[in-house]
C-alpha positions in Angstrom: 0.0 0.0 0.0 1.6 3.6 -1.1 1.9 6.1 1.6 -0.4 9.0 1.9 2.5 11.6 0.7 3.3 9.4 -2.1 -0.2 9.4 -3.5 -0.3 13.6 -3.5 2.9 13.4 -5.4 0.9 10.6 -8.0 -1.7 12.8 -8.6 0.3 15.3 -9.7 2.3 13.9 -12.4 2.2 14.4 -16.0 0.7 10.9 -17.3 -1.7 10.9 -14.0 -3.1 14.1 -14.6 -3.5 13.6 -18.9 -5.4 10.0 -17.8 -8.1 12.2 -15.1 -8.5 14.6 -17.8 -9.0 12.4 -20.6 -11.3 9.5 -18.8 -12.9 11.2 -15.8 -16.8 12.3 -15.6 -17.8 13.9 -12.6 -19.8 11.0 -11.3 -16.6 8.5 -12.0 -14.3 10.8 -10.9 -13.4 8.6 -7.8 -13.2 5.5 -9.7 -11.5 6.8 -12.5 -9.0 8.4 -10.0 -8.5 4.9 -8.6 -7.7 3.0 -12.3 -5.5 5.8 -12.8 -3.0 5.3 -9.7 -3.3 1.5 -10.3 -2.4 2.4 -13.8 0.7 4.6 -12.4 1.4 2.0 -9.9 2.4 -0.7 -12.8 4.4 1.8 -15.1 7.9 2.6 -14.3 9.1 4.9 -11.7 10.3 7.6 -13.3 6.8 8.7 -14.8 7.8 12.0 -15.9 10.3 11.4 -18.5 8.5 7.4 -19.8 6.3 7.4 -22.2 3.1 5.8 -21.6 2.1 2.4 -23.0 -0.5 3.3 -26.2 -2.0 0.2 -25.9 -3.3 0.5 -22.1 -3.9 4.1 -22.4 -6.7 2.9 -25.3 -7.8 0.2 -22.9 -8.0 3.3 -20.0 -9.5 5.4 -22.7 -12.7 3.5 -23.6 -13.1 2.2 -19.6 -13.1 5.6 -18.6 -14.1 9.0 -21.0 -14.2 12.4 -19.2 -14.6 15.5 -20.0 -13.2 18.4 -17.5 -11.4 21.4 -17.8 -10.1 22.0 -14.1 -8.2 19.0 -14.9 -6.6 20.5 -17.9 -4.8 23.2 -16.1 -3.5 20.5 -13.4 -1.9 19.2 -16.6 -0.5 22.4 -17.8 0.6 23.5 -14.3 2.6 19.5 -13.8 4.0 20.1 -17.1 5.0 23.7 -16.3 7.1 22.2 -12.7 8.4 19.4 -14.8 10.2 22.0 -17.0 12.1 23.9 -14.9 15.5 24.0 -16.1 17.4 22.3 -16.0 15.4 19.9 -17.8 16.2 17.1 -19.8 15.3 16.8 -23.9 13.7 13.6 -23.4 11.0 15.4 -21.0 10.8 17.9 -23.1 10.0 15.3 -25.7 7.6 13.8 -23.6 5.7 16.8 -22.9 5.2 17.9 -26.4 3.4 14.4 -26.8 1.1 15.5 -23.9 0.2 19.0 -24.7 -0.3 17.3 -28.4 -2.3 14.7 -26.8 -4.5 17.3 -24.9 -4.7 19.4 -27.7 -6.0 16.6 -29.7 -8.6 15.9 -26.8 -9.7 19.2 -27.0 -10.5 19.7 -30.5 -11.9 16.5 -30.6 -14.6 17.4 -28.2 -17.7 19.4 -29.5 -18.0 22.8 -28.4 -14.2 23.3 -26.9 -12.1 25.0 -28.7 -9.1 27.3 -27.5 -11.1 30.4 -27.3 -13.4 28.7 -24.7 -10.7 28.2 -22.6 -10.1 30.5 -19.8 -7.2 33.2 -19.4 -5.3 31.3 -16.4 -5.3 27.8 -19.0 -4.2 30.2 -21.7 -1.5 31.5 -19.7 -0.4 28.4 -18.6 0.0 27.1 -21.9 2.0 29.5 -23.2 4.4 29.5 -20.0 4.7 25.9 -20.9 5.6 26.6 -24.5 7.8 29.1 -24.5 9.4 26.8 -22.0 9.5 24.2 -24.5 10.7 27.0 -26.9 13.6 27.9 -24.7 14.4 24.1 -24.0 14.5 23.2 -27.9 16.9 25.8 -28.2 19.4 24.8 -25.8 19.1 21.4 -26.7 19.9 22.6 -30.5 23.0 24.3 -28.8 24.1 21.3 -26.9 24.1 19.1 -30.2 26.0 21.8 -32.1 28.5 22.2 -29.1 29.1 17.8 -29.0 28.9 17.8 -32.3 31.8 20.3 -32.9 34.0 19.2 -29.8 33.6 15.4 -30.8 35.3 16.6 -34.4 38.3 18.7 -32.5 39.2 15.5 -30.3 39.1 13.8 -33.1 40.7 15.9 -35.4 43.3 16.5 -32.4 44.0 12.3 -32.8 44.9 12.8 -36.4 46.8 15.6 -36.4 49.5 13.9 -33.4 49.6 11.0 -35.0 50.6 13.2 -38.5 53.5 14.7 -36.7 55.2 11.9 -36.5 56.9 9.6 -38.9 57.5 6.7 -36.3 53.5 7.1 -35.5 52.5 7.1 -39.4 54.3 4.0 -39.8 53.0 2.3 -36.6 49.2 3.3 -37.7 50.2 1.7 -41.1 51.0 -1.7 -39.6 48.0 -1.3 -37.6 45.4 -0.7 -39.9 47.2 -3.2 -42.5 45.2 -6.3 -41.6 41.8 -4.8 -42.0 42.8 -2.8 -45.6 44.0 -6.3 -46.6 40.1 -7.5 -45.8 38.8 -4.7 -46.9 40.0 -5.7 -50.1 39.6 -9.4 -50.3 35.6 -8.5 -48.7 35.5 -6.3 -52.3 37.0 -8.8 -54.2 34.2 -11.3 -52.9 31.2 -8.7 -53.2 32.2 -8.2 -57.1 33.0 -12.1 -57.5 29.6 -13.2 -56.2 27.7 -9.9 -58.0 28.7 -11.2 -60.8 27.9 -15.2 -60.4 31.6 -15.9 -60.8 33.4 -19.2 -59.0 35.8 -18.8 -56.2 39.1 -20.0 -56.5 42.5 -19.6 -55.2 43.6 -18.0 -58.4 41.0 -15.2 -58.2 43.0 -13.9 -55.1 46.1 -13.5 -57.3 47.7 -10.1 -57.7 47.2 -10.0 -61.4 43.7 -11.4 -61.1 42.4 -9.1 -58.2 43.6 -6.4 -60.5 42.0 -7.1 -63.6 39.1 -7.4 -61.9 38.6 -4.7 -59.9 39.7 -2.7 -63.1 37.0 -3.8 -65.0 34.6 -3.0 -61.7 36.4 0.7 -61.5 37.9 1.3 -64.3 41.2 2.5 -62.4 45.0 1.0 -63.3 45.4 2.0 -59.5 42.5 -0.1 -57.7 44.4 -1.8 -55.1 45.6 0.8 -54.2 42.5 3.0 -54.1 40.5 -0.2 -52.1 43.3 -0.3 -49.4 43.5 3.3 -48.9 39.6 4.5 -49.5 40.5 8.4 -49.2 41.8 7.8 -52.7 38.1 7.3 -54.3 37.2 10.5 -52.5 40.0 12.6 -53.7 40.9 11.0 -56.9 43.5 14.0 -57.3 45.5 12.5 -55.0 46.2 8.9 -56.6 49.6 8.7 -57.2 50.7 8.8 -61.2 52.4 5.7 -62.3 56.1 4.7 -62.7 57.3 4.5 -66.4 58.0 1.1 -67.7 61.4 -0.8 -67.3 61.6 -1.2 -71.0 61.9 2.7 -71.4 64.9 2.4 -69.5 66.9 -0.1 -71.2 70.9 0.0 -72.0 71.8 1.0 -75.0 75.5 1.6 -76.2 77.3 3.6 -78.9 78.5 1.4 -82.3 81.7 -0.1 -82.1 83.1 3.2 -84.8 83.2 5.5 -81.3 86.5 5.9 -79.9 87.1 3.8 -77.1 86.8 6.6 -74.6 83.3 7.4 -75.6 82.0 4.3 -75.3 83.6 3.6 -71.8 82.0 7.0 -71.1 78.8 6.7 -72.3 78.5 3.2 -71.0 79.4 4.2 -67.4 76.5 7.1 -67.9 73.6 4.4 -68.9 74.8 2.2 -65.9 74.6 5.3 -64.0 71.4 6.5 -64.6 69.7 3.1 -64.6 71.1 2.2 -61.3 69.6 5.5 -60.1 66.4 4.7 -61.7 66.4 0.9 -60.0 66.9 2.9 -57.4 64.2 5.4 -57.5 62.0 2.9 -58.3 62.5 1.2 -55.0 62.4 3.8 -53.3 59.2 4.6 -54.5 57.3 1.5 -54.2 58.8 1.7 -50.5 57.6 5.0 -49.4 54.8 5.1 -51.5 52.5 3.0 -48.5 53.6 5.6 -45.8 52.6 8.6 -48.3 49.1 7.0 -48.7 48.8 7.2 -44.8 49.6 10.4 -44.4 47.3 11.5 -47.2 44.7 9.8 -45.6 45.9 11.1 -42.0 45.7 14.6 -43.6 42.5 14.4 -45.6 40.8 12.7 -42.5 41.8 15.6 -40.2 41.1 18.3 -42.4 37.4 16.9 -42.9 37.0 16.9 -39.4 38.3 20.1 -39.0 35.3 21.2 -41.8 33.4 19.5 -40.0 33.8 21.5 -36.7 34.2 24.7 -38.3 30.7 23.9 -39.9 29.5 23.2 -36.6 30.6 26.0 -35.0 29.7 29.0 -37.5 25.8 27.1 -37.0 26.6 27.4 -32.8 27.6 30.9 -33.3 24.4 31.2 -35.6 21.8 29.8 -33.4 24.2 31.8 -30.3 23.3 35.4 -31.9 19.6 34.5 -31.9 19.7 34.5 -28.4 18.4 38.4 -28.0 15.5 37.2 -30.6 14.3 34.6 -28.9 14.1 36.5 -25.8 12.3 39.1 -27.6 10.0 36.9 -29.3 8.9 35.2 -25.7 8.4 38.6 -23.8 5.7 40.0 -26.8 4.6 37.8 -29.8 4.8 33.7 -28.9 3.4 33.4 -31.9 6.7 34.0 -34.0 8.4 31.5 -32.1 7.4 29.4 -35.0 9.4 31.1 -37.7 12.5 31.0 -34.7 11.9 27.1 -34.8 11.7 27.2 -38.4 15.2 28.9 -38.5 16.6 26.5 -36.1 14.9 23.7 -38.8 17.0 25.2 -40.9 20.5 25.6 -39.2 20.4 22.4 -38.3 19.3 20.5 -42.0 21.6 23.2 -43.4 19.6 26.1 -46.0 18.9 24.2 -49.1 17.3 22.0 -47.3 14.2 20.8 -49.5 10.9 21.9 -47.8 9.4 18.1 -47.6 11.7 17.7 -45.3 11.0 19.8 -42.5 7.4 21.2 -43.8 6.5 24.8 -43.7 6.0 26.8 -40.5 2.4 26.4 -39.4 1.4 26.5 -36.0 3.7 26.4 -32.6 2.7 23.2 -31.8 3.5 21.5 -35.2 6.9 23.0 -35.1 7.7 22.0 -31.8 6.9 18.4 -32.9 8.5 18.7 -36.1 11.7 20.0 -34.6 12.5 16.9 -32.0 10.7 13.9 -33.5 12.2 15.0 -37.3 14.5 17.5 -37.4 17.2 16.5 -34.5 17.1 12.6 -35.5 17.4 13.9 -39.1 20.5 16.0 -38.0 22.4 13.7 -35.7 21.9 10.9 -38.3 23.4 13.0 -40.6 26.0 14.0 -39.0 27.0 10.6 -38.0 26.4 9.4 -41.7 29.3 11.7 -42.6 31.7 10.3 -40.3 30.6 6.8 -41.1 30.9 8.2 -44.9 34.3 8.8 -44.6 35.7 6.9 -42.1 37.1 9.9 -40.0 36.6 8.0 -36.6 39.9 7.4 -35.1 40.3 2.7 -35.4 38.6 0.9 -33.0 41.0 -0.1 -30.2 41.7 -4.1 -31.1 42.8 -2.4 -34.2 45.3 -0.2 -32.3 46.4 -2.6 -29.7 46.9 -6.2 -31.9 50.1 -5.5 -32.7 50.9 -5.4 -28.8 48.5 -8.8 -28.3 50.5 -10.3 -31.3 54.1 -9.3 -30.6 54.1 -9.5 -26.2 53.2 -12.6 -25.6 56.2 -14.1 -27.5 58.6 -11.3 -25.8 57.2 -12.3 -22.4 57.7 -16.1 -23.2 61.3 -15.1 -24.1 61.8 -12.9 -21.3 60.6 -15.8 -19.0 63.0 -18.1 -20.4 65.8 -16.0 -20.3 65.0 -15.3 -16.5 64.8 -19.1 -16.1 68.2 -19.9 -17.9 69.8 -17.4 -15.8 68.3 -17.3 -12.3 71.4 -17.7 -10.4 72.7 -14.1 -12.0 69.5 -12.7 -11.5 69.1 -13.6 -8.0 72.8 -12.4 -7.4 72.1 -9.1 -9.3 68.8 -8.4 -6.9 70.9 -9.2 -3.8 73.8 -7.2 -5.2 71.1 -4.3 -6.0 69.7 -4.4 -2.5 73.1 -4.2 -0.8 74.1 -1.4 -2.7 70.7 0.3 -2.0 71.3 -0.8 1.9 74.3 0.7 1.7 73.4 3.9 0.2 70.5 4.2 2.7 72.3 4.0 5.5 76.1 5.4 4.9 75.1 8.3 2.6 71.3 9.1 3.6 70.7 8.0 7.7 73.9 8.4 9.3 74.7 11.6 7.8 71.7 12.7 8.6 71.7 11.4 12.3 75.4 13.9 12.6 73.6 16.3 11.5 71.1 16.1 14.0 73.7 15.8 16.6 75.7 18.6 15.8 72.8 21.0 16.0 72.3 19.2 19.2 75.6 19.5 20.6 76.5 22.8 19.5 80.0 21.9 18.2 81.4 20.3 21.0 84.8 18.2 21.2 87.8 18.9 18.4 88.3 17.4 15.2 92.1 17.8 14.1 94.1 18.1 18.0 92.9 17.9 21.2 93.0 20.8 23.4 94.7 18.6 26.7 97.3 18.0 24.0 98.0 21.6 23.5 98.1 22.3 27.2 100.9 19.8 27.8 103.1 20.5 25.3 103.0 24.4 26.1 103.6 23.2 30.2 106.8 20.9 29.0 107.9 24.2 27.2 107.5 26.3 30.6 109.3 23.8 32.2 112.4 23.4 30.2 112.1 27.3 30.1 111.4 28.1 33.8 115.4 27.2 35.2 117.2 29.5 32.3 114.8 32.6 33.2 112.9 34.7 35.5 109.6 33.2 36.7 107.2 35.9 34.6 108.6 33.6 31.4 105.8 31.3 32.0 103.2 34.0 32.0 105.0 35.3 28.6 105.3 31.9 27.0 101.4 31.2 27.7 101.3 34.9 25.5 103.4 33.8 22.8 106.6 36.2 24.1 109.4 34.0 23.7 112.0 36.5 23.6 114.2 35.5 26.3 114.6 32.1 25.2 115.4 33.7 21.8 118.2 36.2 23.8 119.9 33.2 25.6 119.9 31.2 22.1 121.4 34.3 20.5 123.8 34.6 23.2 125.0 30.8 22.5 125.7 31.1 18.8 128.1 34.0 19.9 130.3 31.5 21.1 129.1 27.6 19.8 131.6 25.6 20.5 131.8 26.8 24.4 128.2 27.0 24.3 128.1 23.2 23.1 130.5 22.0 25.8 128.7 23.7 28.6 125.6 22.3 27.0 123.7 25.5 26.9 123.5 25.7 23.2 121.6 22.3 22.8 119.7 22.9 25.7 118.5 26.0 24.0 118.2 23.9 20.9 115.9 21.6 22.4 113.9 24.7 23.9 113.7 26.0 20.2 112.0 22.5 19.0 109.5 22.2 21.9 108.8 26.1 20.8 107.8 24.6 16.6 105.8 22.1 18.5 103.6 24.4 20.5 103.4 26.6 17.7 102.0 23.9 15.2 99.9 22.7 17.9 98.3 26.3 18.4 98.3 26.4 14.2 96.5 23.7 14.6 93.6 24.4 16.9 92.9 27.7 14.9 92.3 25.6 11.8 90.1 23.0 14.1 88.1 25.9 15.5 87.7 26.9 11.8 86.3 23.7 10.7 84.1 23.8 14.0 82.8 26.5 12.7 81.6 25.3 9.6 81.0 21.7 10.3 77.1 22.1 10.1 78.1 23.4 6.1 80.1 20.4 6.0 78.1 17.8 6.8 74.7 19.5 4.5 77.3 19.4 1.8 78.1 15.5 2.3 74.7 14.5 2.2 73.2 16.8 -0.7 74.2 14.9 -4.0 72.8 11.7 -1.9 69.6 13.8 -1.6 70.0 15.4 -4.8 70.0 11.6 -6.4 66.8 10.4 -4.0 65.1 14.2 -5.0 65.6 13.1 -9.0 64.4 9.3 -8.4 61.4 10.3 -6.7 60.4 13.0 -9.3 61.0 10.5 -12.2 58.8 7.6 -10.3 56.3 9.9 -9.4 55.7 11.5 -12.6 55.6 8.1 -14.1 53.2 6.6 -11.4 50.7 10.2 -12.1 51.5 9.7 -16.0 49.8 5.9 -15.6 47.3 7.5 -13.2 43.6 7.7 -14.6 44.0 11.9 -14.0 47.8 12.3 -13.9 48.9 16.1 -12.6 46.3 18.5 -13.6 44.2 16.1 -16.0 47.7 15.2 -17.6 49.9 16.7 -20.4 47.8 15.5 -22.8 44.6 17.8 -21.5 46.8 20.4 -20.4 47.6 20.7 -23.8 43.9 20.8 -25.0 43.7 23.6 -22.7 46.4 25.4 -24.2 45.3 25.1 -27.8 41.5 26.4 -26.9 43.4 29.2 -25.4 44.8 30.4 -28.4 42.4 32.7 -30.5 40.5 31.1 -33.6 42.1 33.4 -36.1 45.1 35.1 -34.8 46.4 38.5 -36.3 42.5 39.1 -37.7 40.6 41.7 -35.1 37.4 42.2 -37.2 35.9 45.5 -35.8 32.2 45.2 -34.5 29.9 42.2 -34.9 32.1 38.5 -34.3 31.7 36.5 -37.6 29.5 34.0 -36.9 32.5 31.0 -37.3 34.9 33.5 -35.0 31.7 33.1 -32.2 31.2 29.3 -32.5 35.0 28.9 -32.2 34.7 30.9 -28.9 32.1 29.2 -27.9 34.0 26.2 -28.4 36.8 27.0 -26.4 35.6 28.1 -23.6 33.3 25.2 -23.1 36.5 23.0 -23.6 38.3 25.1 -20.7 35.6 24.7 -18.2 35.0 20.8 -19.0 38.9 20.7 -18.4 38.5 22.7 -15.3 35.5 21.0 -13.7 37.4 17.5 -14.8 40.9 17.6 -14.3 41.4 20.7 -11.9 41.8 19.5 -8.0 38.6 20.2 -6.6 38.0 22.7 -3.5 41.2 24.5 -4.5 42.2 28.1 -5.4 43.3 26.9 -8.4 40.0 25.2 -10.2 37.7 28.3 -8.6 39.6 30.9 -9.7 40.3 29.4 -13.5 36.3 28.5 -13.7 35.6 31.9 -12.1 37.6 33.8 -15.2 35.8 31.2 -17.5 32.7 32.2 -16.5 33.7 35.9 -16.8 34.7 35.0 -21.0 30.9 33.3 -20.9 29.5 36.7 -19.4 27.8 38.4 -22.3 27.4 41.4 -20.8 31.2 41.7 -21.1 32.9 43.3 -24.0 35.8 42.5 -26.5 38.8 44.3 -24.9 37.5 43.3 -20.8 37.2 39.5 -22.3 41.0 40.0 -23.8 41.7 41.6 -21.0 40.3 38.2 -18.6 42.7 35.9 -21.3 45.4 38.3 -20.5 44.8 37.6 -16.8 44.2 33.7 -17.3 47.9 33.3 -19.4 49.5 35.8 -16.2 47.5 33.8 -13.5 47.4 30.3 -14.6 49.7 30.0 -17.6 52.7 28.8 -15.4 50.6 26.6 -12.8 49.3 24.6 -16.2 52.6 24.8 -17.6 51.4 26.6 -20.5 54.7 28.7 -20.8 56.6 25.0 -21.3 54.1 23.9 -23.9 54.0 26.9 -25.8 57.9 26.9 -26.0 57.8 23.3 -27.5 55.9 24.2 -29.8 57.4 26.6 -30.9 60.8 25.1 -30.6 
């Protein structure tokens, strides 16, 4: 049993409503209320945007006729809530079946006709309309804007893969298997069109020529069957070699002198050698040409194709004040604004049958979603069909992978096998060496730093200090019996002029000096004096190197960090690349976002009105840059809000030309670094 809430929201939907107005009677209205939420009860939840089933409506129809015009506007007023934007085109769809179903009521009943019906149902209908109006038109939009942006990716595909030879090749070898059954599938079709048997020998070269000559009438039919661009653009079919037999040898009669006929001989061999050569050159680049021709032709008819697009957007976008217009005075005209749509859409030579004449509101509004957008989007996907400007299907692009790595795995695996002893030494080896860098070049480095900031410097690192005290107290005492008692204190100052007086003294007279023994005991004075001096030399240069130590030991582990800083970059840029997003959508959509901030046409500033291509192409790009930015931008972060607050400042209409160059001018300053635009504009460039 439904709740009581959930039976107020029944009655007020859509297909609830149409079934009390079109099968009530004031003395069934109960029971007819009661069929109708059973009926509700067995369709599918979402009842505003289903269609109902026609065959139990009929059933409902003939249980229960009604006639009530209270009910009408319940209708009107459901179908007014169910619109407000944003709404779907399916609903919108489905409520152009029920005002054309309730129209159909009402002029099928005698005596009711639209002037009979009251200002507030009047009103109502038009709100709803002119909802439906507005709806139609953004939907038209929304096609136009896929449409276009579906070409550009795909046009984008064709036009990397065309910068690159390596990539032309590898889509050659690629798509190689299925022009090879392209072919042989032709060669069948004419085979059995034409009640002939099938035999090994009809799949010769010389065979499958013949007869696809007689079927095209072409000397070049392979070639045009393998690469299909060819029949399109017959321009481009490359001319033909001439025959071998115009390049034959031919030498001088035997009456030339000698040297003329060596000569001339040596020129023929020459020039047929080069023409052997040219000739295989030819029939060796001549498959790679064919690709980029068709990689060329395929993105420049996708590029039509969005430029087509886009001038219609830009169209359709400066009918925008119009329609406004049209829906605050006259809704009446908004049939000759559907009519235009009819024809932006099926293009302007569109024959009348196709799309009918404009009539009433109504009949456009059904014309324009149950004939005019199927008859566009088929269209538009007949031309890419047509001409095959999809990108291949992905077995296409990956079989040479599931071809050529399983037998490099398998070989891989045996190799491993055969030498698992190595490898296992290799690994151990590896992790030693990364043990060893760990620890002697990253941890204990780090752990003296930590304890000289700790510490403070303590301790020496060349000479200790006790050893400098003792060796200046030995001097004092060899000094102290040959001088006064204030030589200590000048001693522990540096003074050593009095030993220096008594030594002078000695030399005076060496050899009595050297038998009293005062000459070597001032010689042995004079040594302990070097020693205390390179000991003091030496704790100058230890406090110096106390000083700096902290430098030091930053400078002994920074090419160990430097090495870890560059590892862990590379592996996190590869592990982001492989990521679903990567950094910032990846380079790949940074790049998009690059390219749709270039301008359309650059060095053209067309004064007043935007060409109606220039606008599409705008419209374009900024709908690519806030895709990218509500995608691929981190979310709750300066970054996305204030890129998709500057996109929505380029989608402001009330904004000029120059304040819109001037919000690029600020995107390029504000963002063009954090998206690395600068990098990619260089490369290309470069």
């Amino acid at each position: 049993m439904q709740s009581t809430n959930e039976k107020e929201i029944q009655r007020f939907t859509p297909q609830f409503l149409l079934m009390r107005l079109r099968h009530a009677t004031t003395a069934q209205d109960d029971l007819s209320e009661t069929v109708a939420s059973t009926f509700m009860r067995s369709t599918s939840s979402e009842t505003t945007t289903t269609p109902v089933n026609s065959k139990e409506v009929d059933d409902f129809v003939k249980e229960f006729p009604f006639n009530s015009s209270s009910e009408s506007k319940d209708v009107l007023r459901s179908l007014f809530l169910s619109l407000s934007p944003p709404f779907s085109y399916n609903r919108a769809r489905d409520t152009i079946k029920y005002l054309q179903e309730l129209e159909d009521y009402n002029n099928s009943k005698e005596g009711y006709t639209l002037c009979n019906a009251d200002t507030e149902e009047q009103a109502l209908k038009d709100a709803v309309l002119g909802r439906l109006v507005a709806g139609i038109y953004a939907e038209a939009l929304d096609i136009l804007l896929a449409e276009a942006f579906a070409a550009e990716v795909e046009a984008e595909w064709w036009a990397d893969l065309e910068r690159s030879r390596v990539r032309v090749v590898y889509y050659l070898i690629q798509t190689l298997p299925l022009r090879v059954s392209n072919l042989f599938g032709d060669v069948l079709h004419i085979l059995h069109s034409n009640n002939r048997p099938l035999s090994f020998s009809a799949f010769k070269p010389s065979s499958i020529r013949s007869l696809l000559k007689k079927e095209g009438g072409h000397s070049n039919s392979i070639i045009a069957r393998m690469f299909p661009h060819l029949r399109t653009y017959p321009r481009l079919v490359p001319p033909p070699l001439a025959p071998s037999g115009v390049y034959s040898l031919s030498f001088r009669s035997s009456s030339a002198p000698p040297s003329n006929i060596i000569v001339s001989t040596f020129r023929t061999l020459w020039h047929t050698f080069s023409l052997v050569v040219h000739h295989i050159t030819h029939y060796v680049t001549l498959p790679l040409r064919l690709a980029s021709q068709e990689i060329h032709t395929k993105r420049l008819a996708l590029e039509r194709i969005r430029d087509e697009r886009a001038e219609a957007l830009g169209e359709l976008s400066s009918k925008r004040d119009d329609l406004s217009r049209t829906l605050r005075e006259d809704l009446d005209e908004c049939a000759t604004f559907l009519q235009i749509i009819n024809q932006v859409l099926v293009g302007q030579k569109a024959e009348t049958a196709q799309i009918g004449l404009p009539t009433s509101l109504m009949h456009e509004l059904v014309t324009t979603s149950s004939k005019v957008f199927p008859m566009h989007i088929s269209l538009h996907q007949q031309a890419f069909r047509n001409y095959s400007l999809l990108r291949p299907s992905k077995l296409v692009r990956i079989w040479p992978r599931l071809l050529f790595l399983p037998p490099f795995t398998l070989y891989v695996i045996q190799r491993v096998g055969a030498s698992q002893d190595t490898l296992l030494s290799l690994v151990s080896d590896a992790w030693e060496t990364l043990k060893g860098f760990w620890r002697g070049w990253l941890l204990e480095p780090l752990t003296d730093i930590v304890k000289t900031v700790r510490t403070g410097g303590e301790g020496s690192i060349i000479v200790q200090q006790g050893s400098i005290d003792a060796d200046l107290q030995s001097l004092e005492r060899m000094a102290l019996p040959v001088q006064l008692d204030e030589l200590s204190t000048k001693l522990r100052f540096g003074d050593f002029t009095p030993i220096l007086q008594i030594y002078e003294e000695d030399i005076k007279s060496p050899v009595r000096s050297a038998i009293s023994g005062s000459l070597l005991r001032s010689a042995f004075v004079q040594i302990q004096k070097a020693k205390v001096d390179v000991d003091q030399a030496l704790a100058g240069i230890d406090k110096l190197l106390k000083s700096q130590e902290l430098t030091f030991a930053f400078v002994g582990v920074a090419p160990a960090l430097s090495l870890v800083y560059v590892a862990g970059g590379y592996w996190g840029r590869l592990y982001t690349g492989a990521s679903s997003k990567g950094h910032l959508g990846g380079r790949k959509r940074r790049t998009a976002a690059w390219l749709a901030m270039r301008p359309p046409y650059p060095g053209k500033h067309v004064e007043g009105a935007i060409p109606r291509l220039t606008a599409g192409l705008l419209l374009l790009s900024v709908s690519s840059l806030r895709q990218y930015g509500e995608t691929w931008l981190p979310p709750r972060s300066r970054l996305r809000e204030g890129f998709l607050e500057d996109v929505g400042d380029l989608e402001d209409p009330g904004l000029n030309r120059k304040e819109k160059m001037r919000v690029v001018e600020r995107m390029w300053r504000s963002w063009g670094h954090a998206l690395g635009w600068e990098r990619l504009a260089a490369e290309v460039s470069s």
